[in-house]
Residue frames relative to the residue before (quaternion, step in Angstrom):
aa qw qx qy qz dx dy dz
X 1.0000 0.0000 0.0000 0.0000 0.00 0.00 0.00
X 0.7309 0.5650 -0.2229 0.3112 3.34 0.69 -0.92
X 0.6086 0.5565 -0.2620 0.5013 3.05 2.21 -0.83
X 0.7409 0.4779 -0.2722 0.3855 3.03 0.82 -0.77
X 0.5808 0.4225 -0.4927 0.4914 3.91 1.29 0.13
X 0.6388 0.4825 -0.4672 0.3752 3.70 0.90 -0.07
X 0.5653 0.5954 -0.3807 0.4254 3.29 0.96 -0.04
X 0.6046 0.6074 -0.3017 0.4177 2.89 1.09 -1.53
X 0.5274 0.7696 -0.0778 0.3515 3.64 1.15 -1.66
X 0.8024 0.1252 -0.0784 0.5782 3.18 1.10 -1.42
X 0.3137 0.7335 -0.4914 0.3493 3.85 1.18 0.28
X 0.7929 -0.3307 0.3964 0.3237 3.26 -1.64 1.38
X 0.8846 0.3187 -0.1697 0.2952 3.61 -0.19 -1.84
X 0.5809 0.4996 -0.3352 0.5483 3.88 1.67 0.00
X 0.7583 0.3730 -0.2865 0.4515 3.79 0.96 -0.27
X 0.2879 0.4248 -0.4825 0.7098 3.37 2.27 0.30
X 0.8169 0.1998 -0.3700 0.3947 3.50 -1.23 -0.13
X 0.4822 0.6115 -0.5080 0.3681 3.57 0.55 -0.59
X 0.6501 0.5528 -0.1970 0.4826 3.73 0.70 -1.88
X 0.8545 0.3125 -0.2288 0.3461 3.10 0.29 -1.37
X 0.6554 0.3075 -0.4256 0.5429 3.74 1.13 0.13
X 0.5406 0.5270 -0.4937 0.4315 3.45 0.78 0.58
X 0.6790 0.4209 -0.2760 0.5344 3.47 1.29 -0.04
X 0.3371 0.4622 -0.4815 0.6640 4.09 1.37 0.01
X 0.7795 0.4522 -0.3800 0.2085 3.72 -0.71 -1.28
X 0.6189 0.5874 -0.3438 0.3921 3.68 0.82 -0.45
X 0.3814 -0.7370 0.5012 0.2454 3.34 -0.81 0.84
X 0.5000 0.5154 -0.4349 0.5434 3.76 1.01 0.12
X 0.7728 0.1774 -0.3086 0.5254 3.34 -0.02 -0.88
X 0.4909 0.4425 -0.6193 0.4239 3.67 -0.04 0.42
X 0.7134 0.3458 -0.3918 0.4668 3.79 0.21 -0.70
X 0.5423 0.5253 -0.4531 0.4739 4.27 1.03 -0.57
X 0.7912 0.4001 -0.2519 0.3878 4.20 0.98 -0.82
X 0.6565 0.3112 -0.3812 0.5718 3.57 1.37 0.19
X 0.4655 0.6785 -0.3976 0.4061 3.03 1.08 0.78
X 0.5389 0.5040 -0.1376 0.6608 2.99 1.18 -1.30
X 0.7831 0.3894 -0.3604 0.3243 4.00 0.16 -0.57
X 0.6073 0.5645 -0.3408 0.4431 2.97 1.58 -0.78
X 0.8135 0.1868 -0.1943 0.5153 3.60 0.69 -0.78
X 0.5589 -0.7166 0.3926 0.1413 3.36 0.58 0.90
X 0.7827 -0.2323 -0.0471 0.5755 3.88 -0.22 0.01
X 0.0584 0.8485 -0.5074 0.1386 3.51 -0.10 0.70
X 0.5857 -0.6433 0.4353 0.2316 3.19 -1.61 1.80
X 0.6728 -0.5284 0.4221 0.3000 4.37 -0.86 0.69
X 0.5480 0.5943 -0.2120 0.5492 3.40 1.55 -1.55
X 0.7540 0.4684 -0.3439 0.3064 3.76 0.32 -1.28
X 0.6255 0.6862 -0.1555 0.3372 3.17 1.38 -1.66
X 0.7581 0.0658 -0.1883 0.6209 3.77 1.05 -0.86
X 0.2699 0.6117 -0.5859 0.4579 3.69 0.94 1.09
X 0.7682 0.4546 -0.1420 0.4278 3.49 0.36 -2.09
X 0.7137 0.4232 -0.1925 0.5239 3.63 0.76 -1.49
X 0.2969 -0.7656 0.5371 0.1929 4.11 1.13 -0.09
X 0.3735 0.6525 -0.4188 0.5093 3.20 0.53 1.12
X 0.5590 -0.6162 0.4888 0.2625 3.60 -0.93 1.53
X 0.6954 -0.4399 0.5424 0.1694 3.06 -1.30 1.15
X 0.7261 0.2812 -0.2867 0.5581 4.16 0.04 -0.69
X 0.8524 0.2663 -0.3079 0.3281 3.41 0.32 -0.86
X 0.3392 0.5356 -0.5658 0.5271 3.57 1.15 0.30
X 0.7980 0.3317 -0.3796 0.3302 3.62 -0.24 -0.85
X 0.5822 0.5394 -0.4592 0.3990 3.78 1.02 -0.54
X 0.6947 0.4409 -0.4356 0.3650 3.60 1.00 -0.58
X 0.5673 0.5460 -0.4559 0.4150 3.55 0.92 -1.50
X 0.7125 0.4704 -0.3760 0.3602 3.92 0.15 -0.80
X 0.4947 0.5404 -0.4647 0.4972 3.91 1.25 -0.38
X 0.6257 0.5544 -0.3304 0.4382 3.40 0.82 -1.30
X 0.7726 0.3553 -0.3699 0.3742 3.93 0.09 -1.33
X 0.5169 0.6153 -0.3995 0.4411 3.89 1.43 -0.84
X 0.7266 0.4753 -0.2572 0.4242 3.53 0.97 -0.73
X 0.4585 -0.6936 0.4440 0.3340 3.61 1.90 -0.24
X 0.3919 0.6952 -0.4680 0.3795 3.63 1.67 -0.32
X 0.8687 0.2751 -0.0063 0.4118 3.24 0.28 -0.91
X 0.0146 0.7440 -0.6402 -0.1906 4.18 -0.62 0.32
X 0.3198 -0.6692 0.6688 0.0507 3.42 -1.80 0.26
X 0.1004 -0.8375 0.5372 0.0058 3.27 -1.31 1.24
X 0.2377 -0.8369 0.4299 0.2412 3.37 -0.27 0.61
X 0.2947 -0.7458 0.5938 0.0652 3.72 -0.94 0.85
X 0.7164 -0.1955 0.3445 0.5744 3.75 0.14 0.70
X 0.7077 -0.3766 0.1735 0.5720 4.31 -0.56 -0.91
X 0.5224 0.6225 -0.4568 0.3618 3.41 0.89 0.96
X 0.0082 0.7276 -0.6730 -0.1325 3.49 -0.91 0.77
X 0.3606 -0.5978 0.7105 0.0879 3.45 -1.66 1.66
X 0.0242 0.7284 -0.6831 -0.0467 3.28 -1.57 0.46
X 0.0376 -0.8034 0.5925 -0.0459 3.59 -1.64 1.10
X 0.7616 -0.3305 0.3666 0.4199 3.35 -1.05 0.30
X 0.1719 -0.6939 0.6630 0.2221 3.31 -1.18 0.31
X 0.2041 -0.8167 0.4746 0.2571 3.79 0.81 0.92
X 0.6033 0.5598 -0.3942 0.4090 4.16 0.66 -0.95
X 0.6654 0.6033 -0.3206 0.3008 3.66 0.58 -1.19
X 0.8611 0.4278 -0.0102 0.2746 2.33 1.03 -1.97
X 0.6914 0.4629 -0.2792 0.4793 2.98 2.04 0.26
X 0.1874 0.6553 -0.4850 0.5479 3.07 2.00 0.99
X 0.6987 0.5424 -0.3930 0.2514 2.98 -0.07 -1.61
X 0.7912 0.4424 -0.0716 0.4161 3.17 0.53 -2.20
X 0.5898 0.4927 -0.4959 0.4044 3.60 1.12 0.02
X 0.6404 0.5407 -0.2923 0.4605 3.67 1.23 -1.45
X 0.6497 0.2300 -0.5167 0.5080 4.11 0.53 -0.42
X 0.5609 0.6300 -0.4770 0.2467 3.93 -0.17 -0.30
X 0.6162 0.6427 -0.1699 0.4224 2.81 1.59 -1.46
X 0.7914 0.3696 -0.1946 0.4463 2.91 0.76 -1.76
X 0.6366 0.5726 -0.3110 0.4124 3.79 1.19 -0.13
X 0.6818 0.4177 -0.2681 0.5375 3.36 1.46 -0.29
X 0.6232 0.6507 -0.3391 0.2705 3.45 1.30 -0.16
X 0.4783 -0.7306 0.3577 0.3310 3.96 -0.64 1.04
């Protein structure tokens, strides 16, 4: 038994969710994702313009976010646009609800 929850532990699908609720949990990138929801596709430039936030460290977060699949990214010529990944993100919020409502 004991092997198989360490395994379980180190499997692909716990260090995917690990990341990705390690990227929800930040209070920056929470304000970079209701950002993004409020203005819906939106130019990289606007996001740490609007949110006043250095240029590098907007991008170190927005990239936690795409590693996490939270987020996709289009490129316009030397624009990159970023939006919601709306599917993920309503995985996400079903599995902690779940896992918070469960006996």
């Amino acid at each position: 038994m004991a092997e198989s929850i360490a395994k379980f532990v180190q499997s692909a699908e716990v260090k995917h969710a690990q990341s990705v609720m390690r990227a929800i949990a930040h209070p920056l990138r929470l304000r970079i994702v209701e950002f993004i929801h409020r203005n819906g596709n939106i130019n990289v430039n606007r996001i740490y313009g609007e949110l006043k936030l250095e240029q590098s460290i907007a991008s170190q977060h927005l990239r936690i976010l795409r590693d996490a699949d939270l987020v996709t990214t289009r490129r316009d010529g030397k624009f990159i646009y970023y939006s919601l990944n709306y599917p993920k993100i309503e995985k996400v919020t079903a599995a902690v609800k779940r896992f918070f409502t469960a006996n």
